[in-house]
C-alpha positions in Angstrom: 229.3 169.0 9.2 231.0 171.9 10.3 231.3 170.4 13.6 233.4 167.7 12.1 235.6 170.6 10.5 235.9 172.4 13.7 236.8 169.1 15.4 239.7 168.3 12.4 241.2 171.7 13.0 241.6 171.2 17.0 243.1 167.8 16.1 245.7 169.4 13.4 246.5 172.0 16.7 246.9 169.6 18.6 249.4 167.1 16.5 251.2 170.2 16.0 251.8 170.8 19.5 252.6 167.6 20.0 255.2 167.5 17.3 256.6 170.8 19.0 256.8 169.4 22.6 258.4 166.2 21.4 261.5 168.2 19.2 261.6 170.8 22.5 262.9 167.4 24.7 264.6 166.0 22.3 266.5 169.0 21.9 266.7 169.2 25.9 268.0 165.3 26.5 271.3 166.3 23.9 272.0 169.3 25.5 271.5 167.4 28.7 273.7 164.6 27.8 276.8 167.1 26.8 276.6 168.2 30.4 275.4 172.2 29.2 272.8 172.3 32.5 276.0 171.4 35.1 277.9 173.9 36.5 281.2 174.6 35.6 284.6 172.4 36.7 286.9 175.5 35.9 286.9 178.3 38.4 288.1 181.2 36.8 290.0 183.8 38.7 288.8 186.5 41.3 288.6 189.7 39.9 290.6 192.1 40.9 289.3 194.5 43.5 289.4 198.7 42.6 291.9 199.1 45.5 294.5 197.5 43.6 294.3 198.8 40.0 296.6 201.4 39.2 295.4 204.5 37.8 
């Protein structure tokens, strides 16, 4: 009997993991989709280098 217990626990573990991992790429695929892994188009300005700056 507690064998069967044992067993029910590792399966709840493992459902929950598996609920986890499933959110974690859904959640992945939308930020994917809006583009948030590309690099960006605008190139912002050089900074300016500490020659230049007037003190």
């Amino acid at each position: 009997m507690e064998k069967v217990k044992r067993f029910e626990r590792q399966e709840e573990k493992v459902k929950e993991r598996a609920k986890r991992a499933a959110a974690a790429a859904r959640r992945w695929r939308e930020y994917s989709r809006r583009g948030v892994d590309k690099a960006p188009t605008v190139k912002l300005p050089d900074p300016l280098s500490n020659s230049s700056k007037h003190n």
